[in-house]
C-alpha positions in Angstrom: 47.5 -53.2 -23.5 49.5 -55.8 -25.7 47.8 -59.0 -26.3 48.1 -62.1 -27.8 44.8 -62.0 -30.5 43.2 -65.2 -32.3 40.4 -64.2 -34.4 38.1 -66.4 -36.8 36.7 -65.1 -39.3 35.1 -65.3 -43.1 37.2 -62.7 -44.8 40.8 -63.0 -43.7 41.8 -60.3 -45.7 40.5 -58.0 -43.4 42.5 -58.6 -40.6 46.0 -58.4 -42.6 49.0 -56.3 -41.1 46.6 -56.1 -37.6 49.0 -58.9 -36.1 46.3 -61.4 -35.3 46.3 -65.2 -35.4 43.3 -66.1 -38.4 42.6 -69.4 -38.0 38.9 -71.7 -38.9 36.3 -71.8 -36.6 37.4 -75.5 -37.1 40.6 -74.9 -35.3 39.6 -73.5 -32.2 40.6 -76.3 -30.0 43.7 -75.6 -31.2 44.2 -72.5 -30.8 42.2 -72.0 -27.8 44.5 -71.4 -24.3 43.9 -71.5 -20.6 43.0 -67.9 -19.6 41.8 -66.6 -22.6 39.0 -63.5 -22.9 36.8 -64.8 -25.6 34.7 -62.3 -27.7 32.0 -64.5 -29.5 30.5 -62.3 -32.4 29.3 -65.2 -34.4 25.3 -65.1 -34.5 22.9 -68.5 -34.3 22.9 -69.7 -37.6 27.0 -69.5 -38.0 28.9 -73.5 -37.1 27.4 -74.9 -34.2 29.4 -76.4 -31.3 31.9 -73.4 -30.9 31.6 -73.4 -26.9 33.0 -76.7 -26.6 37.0 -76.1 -27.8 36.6 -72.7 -24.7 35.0 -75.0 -22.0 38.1 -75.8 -19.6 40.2 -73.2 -21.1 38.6 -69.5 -21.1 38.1 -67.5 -18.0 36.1 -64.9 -19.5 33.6 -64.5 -22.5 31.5 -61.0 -23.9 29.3 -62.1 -26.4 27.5 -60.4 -28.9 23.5 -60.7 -29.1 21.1 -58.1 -30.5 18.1 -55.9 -29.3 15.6 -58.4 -30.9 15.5 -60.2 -27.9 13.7 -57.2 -26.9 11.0 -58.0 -29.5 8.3 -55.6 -29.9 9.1 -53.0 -26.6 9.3 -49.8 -27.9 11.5 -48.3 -25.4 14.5 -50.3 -23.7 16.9 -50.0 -20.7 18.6 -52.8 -18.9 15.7 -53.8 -16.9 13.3 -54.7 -19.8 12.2 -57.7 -20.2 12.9 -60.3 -23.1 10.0 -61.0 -25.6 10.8 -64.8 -27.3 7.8 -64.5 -29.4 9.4 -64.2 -32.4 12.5 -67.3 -33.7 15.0 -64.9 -34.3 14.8 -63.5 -30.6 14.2 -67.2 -29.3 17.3 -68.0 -31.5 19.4 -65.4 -29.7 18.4 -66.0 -26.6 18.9 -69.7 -27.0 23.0 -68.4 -28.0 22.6 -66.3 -24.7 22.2 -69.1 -22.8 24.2 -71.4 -23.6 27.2 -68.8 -23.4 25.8 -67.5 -19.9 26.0 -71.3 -19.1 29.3 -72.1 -19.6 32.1 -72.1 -16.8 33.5 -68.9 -17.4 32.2 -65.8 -16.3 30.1 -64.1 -18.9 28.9 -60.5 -19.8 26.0 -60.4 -22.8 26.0 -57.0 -24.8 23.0 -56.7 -27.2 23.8 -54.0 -29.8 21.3 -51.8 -31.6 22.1 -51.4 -35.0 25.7 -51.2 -35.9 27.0 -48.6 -38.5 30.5 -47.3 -39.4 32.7 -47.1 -42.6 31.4 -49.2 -45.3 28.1 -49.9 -43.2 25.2 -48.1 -42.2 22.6 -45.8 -44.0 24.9 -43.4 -45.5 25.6 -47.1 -47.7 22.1 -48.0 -48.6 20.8 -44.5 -49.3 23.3 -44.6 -52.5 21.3 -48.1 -53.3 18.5 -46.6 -52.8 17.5 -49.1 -49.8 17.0 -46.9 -47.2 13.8 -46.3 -45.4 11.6 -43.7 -45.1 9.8 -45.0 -42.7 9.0 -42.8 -38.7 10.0 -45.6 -37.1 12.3 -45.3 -34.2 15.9 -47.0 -34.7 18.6 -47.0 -32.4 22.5 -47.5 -33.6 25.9 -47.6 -31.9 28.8 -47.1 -33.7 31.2 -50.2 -34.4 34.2 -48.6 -32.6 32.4 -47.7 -30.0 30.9 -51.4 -30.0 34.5 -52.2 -29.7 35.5 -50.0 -26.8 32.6 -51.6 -24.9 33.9 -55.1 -26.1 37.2 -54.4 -24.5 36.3 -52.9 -21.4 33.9 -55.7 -21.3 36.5 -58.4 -21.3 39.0 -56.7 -18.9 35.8 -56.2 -16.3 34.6 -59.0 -14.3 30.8 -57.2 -14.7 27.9 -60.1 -15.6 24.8 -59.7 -16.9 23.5 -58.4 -19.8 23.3 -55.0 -21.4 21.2 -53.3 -24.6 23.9 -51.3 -26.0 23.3 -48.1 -28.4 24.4 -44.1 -28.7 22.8 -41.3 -27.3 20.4 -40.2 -29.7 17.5 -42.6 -31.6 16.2 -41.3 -34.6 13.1 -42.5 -37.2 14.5 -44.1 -40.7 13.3 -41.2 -41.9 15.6 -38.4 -40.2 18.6 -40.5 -40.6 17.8 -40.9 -44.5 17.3 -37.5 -44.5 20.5 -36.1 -42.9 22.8 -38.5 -44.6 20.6 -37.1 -48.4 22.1 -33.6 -47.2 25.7 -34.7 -46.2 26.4 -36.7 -49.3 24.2 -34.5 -51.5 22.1 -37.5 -53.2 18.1 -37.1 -53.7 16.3 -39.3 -50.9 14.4 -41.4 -53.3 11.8 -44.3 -52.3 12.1 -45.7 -49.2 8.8 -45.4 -47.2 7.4 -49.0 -45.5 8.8 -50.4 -48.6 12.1 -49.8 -48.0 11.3 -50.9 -44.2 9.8 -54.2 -45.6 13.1 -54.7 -47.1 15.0 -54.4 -44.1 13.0 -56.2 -41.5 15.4 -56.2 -38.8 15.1 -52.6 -38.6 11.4 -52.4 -38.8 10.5 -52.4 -35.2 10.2 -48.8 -33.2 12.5 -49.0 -30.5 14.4 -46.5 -28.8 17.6 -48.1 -26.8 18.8 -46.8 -23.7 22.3 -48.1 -23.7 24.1 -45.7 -20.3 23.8 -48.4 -17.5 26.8 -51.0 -19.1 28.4 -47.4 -20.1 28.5 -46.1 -16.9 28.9 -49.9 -15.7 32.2 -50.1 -18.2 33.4 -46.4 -17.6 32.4 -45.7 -21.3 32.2 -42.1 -22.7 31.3 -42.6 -26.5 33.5 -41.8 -28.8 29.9 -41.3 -31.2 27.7 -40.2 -29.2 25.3 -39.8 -32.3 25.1 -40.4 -36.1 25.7 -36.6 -35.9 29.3 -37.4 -35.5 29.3 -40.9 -36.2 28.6 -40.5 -39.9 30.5 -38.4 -41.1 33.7 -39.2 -39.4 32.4 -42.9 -41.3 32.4 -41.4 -44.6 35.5 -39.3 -44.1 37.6 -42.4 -43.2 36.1 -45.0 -45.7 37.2 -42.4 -48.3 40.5 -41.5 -47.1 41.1 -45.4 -46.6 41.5 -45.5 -43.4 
């Protein structure tokens, strides 16, 4: 579909030849128009006050949360409930509601971790930051992220949604499989290298196929199987 696309965001450079409007988070309520599907993607601590320039203008806004709302549930489907124990859940939940508040209608996707070229654990393990660790992790891929994103906006489906592939995996197999594909030694990790990634060091497995049945999804990714090394293949090929 052909759209007319505004986009804010902290490195211009990476929208360039796309055909986007960059403007400053700043600008919004001039850029803003009546009828516009807003994706918000910008997490708690970013500039406050970003609903206010969409208020009488958009009709429809997908925003993106994150599974640590689900605090310290170890399995999760769309009918588990939040945990706001901890501030960075309470902080995201606090964003949810304020977005589900406004006069638009609203659908709230909460990723599991995201991964794709340039990101993910076939990047740290070539730091030497992955983890070793069994714990469960979920991921979804970021174009797959996307294709939710887009079917999101175009839907008039509310609520929200954990979103994440097909196949969870501990730190420790993922480590381990991207070691083999990009033949490097898996070196340290362990809890340490959990303790240095907190946000992944819960055990949670994400059931993400209610918004993709929801959405009509079929994942591009269903797993890091696939996901990975089509990542590394593109990153290196530039595309």
């Amino acid at each position: 579909m052909g759209a007319r696309v505004t986009a804010t965001t902290r490195h211009p450079q990476r929208l360039e030849g796309l055909g986007a409007e960059i403007a400053g988070t700043g600008d919004l309520a001039r850029c803003v128009r009546p009828g516009m599907m807003v994706l918000h993607s910008i997490p708690p601590d970013g500039p406050v006050d970003l609903l206010e320039p969409l208020r009488d203008k958009a009709r429809r806004v997908v925003y993106l949360s994150s599974t640590a709302v689900y605090g310290a549930a170890s399995v999760v489907d769309e009918s588990t409930v939040v945990d706001e124990t901890s501030e960075r859940a309470r902080l995201r939940l606090d964003a949810e509601r304020a977005v589900a508040a406004g006069p638009w209608s609203t659908l709230i996707l909460r990723p599991a971790a995201i991964y794709g070229p340039g990101r993910g654990v076939q990047e740290s393990i070539l730091r030497g930051e992955h983890s070793l660790s069994d714990r469960y992790v979920s991921r979804i891929h970021v174009d797959d992220l996307a294709a939710h994103v887009e079917a999101g906006l175009l839907s008039s489906i509310c609520g929200a949604y954990p979103v994440a592939d097909e196949e969870p995996c501990t730190s420790r197999e993922i480590a381990e499989y991207c070691a083999r594909l990009l033949d490097v030694p898996v070196t340290g990790g362990g809890e340490k290298g959990t303790d240095r990634m907190p946000r992944f060091a819960n055990n949670r497995r994400v059931d993400g196929s209610a918004i993709r049945r929801a959405l009509g999804i079929t994942l591009t990714y269903p797993s890091y199987r696939v996901g990975i090394p089509a990542s590394v293949g593109r990153l290196h090929s530039g595309g």
